[in-house]
PyMOL commands that place a pseudoatom at each C-alpha (Angstrom):
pseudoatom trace, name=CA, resn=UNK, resi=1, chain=A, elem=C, hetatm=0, pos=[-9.400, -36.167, 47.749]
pseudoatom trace, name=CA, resn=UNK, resi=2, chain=A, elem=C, hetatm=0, pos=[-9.577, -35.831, 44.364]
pseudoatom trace, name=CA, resn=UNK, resi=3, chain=A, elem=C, hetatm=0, pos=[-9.512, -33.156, 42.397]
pseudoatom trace, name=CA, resn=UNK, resi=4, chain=A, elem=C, hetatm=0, pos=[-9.503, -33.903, 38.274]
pseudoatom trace, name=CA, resn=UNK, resi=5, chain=A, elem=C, hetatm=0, pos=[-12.973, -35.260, 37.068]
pseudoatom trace, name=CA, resn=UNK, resi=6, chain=A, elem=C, hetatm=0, pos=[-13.115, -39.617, 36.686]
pseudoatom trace, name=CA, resn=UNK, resi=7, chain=A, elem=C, hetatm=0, pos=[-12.198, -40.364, 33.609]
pseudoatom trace, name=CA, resn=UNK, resi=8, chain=A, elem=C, hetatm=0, pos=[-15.531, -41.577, 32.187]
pseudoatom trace, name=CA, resn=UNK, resi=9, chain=A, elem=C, hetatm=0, pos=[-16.889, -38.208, 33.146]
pseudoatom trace, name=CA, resn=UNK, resi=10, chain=A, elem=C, hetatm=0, pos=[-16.727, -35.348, 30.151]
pseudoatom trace, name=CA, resn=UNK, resi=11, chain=A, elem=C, hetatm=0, pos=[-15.289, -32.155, 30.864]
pseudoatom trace, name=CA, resn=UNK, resi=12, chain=A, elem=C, hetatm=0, pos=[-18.006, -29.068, 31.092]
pseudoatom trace, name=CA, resn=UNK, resi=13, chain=A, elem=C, hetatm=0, pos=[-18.795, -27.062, 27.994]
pseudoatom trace, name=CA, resn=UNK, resi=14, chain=A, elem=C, hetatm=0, pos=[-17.790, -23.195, 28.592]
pseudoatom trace, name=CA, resn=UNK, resi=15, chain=A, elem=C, hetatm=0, pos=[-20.510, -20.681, 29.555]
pseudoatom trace, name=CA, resn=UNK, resi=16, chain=A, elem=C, hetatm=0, pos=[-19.444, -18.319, 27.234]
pseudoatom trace, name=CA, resn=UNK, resi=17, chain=A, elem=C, hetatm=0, pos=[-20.308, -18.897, 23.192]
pseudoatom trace, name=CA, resn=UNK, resi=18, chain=A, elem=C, hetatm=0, pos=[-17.132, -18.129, 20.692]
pseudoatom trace, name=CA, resn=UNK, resi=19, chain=A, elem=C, hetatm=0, pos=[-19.183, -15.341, 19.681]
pseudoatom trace, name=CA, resn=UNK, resi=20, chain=A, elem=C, hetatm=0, pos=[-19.195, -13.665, 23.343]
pseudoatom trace, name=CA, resn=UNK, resi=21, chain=A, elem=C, hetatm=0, pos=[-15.320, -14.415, 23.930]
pseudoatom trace, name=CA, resn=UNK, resi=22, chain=A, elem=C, hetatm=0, pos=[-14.243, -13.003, 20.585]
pseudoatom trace, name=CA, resn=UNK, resi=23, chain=A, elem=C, hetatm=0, pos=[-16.182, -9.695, 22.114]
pseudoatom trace, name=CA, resn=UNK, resi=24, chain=A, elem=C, hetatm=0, pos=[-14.091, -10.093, 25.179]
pseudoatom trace, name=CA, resn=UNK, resi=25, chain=A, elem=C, hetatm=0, pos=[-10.481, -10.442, 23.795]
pseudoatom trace, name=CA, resn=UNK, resi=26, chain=A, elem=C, hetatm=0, pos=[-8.635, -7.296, 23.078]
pseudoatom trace, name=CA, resn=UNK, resi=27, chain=A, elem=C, hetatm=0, pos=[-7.983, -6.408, 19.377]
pseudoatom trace, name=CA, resn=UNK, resi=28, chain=A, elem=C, hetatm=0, pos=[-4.104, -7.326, 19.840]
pseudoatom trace, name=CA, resn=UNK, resi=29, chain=A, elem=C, hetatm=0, pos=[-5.597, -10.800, 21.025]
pseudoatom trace, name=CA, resn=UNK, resi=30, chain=A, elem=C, hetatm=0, pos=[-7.697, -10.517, 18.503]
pseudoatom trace, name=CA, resn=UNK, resi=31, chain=A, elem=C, hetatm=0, pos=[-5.417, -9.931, 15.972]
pseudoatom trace, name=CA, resn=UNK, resi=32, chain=A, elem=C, hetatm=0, pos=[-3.413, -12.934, 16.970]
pseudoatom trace, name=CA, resn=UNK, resi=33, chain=A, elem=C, hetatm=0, pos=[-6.154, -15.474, 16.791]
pseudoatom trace, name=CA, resn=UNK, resi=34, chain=A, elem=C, hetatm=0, pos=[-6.069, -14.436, 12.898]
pseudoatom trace, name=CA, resn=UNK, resi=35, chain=A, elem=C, hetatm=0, pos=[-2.800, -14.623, 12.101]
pseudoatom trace, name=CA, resn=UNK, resi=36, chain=A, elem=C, hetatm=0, pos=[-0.740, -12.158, 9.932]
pseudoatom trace, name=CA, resn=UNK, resi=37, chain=A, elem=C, hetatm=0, pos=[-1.262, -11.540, 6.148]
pseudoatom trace, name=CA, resn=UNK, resi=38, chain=A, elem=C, hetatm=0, pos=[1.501, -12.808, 4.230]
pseudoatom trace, name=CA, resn=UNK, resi=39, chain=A, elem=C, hetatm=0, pos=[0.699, -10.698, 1.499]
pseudoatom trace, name=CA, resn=UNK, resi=40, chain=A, elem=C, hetatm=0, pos=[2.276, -7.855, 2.930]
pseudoatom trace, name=CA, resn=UNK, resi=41, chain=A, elem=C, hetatm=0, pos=[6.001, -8.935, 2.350]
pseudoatom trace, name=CA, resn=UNK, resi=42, chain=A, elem=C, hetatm=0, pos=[5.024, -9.214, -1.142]
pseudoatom trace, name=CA, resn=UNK, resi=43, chain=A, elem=C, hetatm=0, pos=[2.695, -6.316, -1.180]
pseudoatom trace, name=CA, resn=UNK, resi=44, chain=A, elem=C, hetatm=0, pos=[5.252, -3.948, -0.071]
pseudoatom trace, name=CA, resn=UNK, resi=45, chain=A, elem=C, hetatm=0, pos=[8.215, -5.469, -1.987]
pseudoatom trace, name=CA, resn=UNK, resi=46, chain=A, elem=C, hetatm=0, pos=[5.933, -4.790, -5.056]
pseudoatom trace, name=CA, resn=UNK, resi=47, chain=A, elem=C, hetatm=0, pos=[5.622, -1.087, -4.092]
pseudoatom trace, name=CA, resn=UNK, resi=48, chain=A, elem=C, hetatm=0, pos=[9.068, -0.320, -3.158]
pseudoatom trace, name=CA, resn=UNK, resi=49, chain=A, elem=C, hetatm=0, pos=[10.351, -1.556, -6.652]
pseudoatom trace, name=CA, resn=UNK, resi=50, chain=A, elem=C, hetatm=0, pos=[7.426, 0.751, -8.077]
pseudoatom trace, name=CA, resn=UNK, resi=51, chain=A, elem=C, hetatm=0, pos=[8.667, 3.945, -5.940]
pseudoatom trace, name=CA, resn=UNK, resi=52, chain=A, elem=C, hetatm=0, pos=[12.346, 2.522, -7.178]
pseudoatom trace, name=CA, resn=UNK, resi=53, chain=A, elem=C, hetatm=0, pos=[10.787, 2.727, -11.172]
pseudoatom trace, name=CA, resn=UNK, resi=54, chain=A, elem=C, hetatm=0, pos=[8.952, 6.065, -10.429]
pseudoatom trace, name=CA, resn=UNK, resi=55, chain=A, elem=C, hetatm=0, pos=[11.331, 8.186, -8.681]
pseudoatom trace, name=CA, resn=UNK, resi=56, chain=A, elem=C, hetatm=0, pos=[14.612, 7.280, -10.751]
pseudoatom trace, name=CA, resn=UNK, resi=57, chain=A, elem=C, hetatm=0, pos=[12.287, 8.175, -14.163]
pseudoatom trace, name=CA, resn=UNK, resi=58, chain=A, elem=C, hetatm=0, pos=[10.991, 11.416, -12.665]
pseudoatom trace, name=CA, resn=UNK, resi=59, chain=A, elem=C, hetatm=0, pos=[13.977, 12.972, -11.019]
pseudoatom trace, name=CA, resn=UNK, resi=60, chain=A, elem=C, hetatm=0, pos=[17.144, 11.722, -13.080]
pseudoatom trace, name=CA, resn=UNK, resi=61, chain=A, elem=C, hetatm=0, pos=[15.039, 11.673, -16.251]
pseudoatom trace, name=CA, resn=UNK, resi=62, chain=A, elem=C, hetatm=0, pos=[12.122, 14.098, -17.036]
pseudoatom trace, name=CA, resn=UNK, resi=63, chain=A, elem=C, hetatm=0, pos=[13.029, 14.724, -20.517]
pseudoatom trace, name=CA, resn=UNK, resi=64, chain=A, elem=C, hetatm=0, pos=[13.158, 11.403, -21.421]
pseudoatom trace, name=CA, resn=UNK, resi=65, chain=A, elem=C, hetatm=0, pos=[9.343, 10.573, -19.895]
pseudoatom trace, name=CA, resn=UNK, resi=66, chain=A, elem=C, hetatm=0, pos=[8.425, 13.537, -21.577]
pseudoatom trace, name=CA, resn=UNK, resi=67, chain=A, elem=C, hetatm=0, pos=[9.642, 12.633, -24.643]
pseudoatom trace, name=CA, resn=UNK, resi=68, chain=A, elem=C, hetatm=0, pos=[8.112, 8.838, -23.822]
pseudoatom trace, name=CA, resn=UNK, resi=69, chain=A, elem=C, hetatm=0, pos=[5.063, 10.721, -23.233]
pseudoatom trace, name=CA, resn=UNK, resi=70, chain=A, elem=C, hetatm=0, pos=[4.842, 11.624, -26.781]
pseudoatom trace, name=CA, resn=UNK, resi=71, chain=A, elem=C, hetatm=0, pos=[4.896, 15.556, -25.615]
pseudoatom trace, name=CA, resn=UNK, resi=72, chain=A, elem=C, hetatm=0, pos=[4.949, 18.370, -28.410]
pseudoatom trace, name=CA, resn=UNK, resi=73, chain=A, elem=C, hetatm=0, pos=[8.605, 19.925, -27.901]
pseudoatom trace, name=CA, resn=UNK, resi=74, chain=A, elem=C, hetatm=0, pos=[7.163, 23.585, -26.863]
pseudoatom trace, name=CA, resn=UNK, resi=75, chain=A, elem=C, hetatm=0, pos=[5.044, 22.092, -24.170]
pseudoatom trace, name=CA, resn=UNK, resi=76, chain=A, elem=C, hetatm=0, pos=[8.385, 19.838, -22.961]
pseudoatom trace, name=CA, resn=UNK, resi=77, chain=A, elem=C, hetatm=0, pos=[8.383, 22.432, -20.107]
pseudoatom trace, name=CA, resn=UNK, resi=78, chain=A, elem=C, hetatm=0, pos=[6.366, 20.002, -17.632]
pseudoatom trace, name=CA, resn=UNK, resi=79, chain=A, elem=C, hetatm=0, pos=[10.027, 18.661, -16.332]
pseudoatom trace, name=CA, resn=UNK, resi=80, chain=A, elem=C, hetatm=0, pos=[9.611, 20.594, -13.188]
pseudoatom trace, name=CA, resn=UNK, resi=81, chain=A, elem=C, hetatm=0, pos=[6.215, 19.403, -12.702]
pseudoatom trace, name=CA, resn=UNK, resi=82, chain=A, elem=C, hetatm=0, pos=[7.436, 16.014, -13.196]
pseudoatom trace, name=CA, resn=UNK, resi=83, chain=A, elem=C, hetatm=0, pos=[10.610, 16.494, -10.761]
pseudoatom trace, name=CA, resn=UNK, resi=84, chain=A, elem=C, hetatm=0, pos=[8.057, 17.592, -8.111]
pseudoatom trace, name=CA, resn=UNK, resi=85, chain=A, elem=C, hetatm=0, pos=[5.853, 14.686, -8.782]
pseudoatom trace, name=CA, resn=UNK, resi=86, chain=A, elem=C, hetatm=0, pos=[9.218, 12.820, -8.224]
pseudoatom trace, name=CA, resn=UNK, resi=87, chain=A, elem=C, hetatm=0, pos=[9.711, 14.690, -5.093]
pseudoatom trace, name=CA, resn=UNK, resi=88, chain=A, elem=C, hetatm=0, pos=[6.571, 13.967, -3.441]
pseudoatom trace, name=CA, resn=UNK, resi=89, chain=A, elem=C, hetatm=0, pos=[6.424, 10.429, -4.364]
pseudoatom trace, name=CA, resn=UNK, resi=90, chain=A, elem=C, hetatm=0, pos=[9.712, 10.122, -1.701]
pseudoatom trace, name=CA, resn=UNK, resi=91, chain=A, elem=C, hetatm=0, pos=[7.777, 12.237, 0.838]
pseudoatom trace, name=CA, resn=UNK, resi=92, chain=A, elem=C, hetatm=0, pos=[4.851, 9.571, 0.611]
pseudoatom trace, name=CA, resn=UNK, resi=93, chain=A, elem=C, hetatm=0, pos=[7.165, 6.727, 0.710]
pseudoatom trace, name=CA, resn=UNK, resi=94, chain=A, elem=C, hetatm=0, pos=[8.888, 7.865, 3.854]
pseudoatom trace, name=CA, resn=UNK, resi=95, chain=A, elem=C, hetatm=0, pos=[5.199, 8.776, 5.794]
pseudoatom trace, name=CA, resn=UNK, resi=96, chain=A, elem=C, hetatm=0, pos=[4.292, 5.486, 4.388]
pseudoatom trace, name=CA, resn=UNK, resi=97, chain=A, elem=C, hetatm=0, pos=[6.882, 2.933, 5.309]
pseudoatom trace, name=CA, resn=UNK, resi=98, chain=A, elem=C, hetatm=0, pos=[7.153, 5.151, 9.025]
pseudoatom trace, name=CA, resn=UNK, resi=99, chain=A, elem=C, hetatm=0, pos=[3.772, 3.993, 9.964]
pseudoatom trace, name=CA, resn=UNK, resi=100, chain=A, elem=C, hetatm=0, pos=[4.338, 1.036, 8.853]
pseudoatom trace, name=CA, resn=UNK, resi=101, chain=A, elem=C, hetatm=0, pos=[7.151, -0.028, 11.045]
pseudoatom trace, name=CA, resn=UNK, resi=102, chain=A, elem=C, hetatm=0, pos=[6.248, 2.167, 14.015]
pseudoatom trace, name=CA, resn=UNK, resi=103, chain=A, elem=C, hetatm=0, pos=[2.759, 0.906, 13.528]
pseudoatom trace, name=CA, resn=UNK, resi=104, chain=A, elem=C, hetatm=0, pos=[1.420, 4.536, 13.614]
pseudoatom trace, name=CA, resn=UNK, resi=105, chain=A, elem=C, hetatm=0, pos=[-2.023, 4.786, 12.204]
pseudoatom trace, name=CA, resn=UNK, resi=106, chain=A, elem=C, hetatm=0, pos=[-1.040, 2.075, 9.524]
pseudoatom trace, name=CA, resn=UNK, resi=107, chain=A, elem=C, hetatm=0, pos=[-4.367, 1.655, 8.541]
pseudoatom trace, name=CA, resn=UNK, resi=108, chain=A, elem=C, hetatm=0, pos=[-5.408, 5.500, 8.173]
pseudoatom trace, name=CA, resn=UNK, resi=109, chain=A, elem=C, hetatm=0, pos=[-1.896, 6.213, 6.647]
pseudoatom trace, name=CA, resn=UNK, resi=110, chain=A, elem=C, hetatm=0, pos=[-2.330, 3.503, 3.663]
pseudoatom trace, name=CA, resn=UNK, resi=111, chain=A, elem=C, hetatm=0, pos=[-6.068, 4.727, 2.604]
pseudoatom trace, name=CA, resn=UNK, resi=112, chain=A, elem=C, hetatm=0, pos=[-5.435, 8.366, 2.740]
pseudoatom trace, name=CA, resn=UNK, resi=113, chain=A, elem=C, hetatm=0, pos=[-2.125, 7.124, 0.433]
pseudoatom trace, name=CA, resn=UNK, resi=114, chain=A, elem=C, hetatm=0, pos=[-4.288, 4.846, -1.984]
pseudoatom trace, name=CA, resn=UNK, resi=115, chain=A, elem=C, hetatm=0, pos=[-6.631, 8.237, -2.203]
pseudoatom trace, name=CA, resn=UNK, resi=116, chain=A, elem=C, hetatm=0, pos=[-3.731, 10.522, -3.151]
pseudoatom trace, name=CA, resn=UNK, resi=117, chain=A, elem=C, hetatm=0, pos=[-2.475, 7.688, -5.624]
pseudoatom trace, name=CA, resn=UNK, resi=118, chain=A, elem=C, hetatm=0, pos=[-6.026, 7.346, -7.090]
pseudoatom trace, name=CA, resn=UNK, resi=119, chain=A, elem=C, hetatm=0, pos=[-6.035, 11.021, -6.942]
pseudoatom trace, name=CA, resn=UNK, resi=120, chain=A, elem=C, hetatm=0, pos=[-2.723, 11.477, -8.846]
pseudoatom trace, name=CA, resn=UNK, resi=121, chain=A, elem=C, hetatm=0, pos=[-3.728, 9.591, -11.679]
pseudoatom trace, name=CA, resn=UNK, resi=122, chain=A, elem=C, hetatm=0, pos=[-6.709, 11.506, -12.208]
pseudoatom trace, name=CA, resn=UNK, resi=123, chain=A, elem=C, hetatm=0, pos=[-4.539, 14.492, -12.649]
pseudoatom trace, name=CA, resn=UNK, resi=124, chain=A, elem=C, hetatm=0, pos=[-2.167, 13.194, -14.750]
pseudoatom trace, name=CA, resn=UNK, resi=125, chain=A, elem=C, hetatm=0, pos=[-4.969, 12.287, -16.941]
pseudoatom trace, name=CA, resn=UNK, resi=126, chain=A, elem=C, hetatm=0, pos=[-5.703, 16.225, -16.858]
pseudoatom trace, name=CA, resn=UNK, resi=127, chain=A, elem=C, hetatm=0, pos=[-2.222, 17.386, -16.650]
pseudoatom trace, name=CA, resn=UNK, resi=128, chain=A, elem=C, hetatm=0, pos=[0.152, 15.598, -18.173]
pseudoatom trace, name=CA, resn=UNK, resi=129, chain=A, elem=C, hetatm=0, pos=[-1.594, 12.753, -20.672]
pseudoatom trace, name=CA, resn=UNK, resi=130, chain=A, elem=C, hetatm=0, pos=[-4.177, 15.247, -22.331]
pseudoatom trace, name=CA, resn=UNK, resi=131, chain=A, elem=C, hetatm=0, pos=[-0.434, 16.630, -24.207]
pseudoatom trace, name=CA, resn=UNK, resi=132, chain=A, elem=C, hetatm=0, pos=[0.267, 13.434, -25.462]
pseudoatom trace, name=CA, resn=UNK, resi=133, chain=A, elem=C, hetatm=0, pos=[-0.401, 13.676, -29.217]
pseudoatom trace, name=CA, resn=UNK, resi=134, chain=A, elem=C, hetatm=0, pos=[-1.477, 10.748, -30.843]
pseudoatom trace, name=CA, resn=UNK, resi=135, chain=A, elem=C, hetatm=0, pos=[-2.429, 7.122, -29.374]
pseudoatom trace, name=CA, resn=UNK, resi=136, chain=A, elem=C, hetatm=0, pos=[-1.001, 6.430, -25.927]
pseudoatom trace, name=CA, resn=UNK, resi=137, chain=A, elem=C, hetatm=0, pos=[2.157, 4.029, -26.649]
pseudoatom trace, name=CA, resn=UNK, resi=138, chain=A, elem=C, hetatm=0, pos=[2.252, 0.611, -24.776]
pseudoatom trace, name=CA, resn=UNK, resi=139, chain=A, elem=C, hetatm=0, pos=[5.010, 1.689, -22.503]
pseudoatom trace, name=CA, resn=UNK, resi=140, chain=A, elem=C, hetatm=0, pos=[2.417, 4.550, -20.981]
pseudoatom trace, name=CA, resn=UNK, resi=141, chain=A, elem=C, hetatm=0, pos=[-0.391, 2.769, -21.248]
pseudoatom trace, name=CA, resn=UNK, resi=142, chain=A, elem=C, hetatm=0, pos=[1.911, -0.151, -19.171]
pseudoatom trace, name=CA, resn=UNK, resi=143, chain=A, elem=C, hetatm=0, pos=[2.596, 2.437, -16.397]
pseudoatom trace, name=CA, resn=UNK, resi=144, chain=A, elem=C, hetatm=0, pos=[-0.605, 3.620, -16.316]
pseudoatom trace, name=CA, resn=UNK, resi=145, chain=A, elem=C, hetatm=0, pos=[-1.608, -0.332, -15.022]
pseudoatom trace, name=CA, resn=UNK, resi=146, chain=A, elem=C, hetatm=0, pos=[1.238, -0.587, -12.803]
pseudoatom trace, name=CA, resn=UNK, resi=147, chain=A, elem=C, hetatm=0, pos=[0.275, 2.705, -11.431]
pseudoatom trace, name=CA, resn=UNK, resi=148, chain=A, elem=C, hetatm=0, pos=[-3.349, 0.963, -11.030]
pseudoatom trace, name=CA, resn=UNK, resi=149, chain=A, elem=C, hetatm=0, pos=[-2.065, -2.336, -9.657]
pseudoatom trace, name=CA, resn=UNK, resi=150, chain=A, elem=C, hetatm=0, pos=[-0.009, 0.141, -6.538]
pseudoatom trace, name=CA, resn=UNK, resi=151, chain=A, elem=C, hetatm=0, pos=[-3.053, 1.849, -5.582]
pseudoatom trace, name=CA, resn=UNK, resi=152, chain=A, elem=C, hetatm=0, pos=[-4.538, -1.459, -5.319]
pseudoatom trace, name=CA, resn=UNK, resi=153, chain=A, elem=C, hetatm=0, pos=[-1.413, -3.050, -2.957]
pseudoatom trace, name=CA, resn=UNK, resi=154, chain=A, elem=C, hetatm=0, pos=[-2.144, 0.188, -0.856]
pseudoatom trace, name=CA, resn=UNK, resi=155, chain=A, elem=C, hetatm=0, pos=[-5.734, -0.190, -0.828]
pseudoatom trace, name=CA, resn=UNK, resi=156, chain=A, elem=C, hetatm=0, pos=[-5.329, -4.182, 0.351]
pseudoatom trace, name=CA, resn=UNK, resi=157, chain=A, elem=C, hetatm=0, pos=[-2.692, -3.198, 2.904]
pseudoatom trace, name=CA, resn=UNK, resi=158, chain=A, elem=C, hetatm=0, pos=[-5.416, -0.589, 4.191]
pseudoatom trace, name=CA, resn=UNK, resi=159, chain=A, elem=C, hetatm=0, pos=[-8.069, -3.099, 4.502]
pseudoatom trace, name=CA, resn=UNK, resi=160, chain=A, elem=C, hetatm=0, pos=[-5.851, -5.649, 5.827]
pseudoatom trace, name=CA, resn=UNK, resi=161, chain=A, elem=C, hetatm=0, pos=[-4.112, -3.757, 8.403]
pseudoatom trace, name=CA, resn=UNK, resi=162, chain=A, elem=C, hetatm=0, pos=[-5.467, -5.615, 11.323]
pseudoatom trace, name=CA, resn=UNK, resi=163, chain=A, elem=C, hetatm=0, pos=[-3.551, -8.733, 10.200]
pseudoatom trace, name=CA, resn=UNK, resi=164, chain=A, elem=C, hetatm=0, pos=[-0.218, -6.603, 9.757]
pseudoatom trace, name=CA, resn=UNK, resi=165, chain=A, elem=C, hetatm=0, pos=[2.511, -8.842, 11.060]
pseudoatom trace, name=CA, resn=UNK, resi=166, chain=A, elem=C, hetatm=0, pos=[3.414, -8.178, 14.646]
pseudoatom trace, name=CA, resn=UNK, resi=167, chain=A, elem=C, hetatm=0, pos=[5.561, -5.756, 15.871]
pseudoatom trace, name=CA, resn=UNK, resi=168, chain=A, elem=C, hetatm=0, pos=[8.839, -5.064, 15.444]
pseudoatom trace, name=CA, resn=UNK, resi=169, chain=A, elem=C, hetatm=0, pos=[8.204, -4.655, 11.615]
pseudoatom trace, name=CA, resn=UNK, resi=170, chain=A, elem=C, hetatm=0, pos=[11.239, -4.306, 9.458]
pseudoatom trace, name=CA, resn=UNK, resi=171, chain=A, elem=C, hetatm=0, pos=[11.330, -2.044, 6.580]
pseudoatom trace, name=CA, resn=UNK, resi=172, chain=A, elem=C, hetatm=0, pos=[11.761, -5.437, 4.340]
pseudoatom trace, name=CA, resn=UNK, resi=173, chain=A, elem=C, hetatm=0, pos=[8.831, -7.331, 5.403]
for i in range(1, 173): cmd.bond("trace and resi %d" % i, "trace and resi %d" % (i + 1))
show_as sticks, trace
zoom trace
């Protein structure tokens, strides 16, 4: 009895197009058959040093960004609102970098993030820039594109989130 096809003999073709067993693998199988994006190690090495940069000039420094800033001195009182801004950019970072590792609502987490980033600058434009007397200087006008490029790792890491690497995450990749 035997029980593998003769040799000269091709094997069947499936019944099933690639189309109709993509519908019928789960979205972690799914996810597999892409493959993870290795532009998140970079992506979120990139925004860590940027939190790193934001926070350390915001909370240990506010009169010196203000004075950066090109700020008249009798409007130099925005160094609590920059201390807050500070403040909340840790709160983000921790909501952030949660999801990501405990893969809650990674996808959700990073848009609604890119949106308050996006958001931010806006009012900053309104807020904090609208002082500034004079032309902007290169150094603003520099974070003002780094600040741009962030929103953008957030908004890929959003978009990408299906191709995450697997689980466990660690906080460095």
């Amino acid at each position: 009895m035997r029980l593998s096809p003769p040799a000269d003999q091709a094997m069947p073709k499936p019944l099933i197009t690639d189309a109709e067993m993509a519908q019928l693998l789960t979205p972690q199988e799914r996810r597999l058959l892409k493959g993870a994006d290795t532009g998140f190690k970079l992506r979120n090495r990139f925004l860590l040093l940027l939190v790193l940069l934001f926070t350390v000039k915001l909370l240990l420094f506010p009169e010196q960004t203000s004075r950066e800033l090109n700020i008249p001195p009798e409007l130099r009182d925005l160094r609590p609102y920059l201390q807050y801004r500070g403040l909340f950019i840790v709160f983000v970072t921790t909501v952030y970098y949660f999801s990501y590792v405990r893969g809650w609502h990674f996808s959700r987490i990073s848009l609604v993030l890119c949106t308050v980033g996006f958001t931010g600058l806006v009012m900053d434009f309104f807020n904090v820039y609208s002082w500034i007397v004079g032309p902007l200087s290169p150094l603003v006008l520099a974070f003002i594109f780094v600040r741009l490029a962030g929103n953008y790792c957030l908004l890929m890491n959003a978009l990408r989130a299906d191709r995450a690497p697997p689980m466990p995450r660690s906080f460095w990749g």
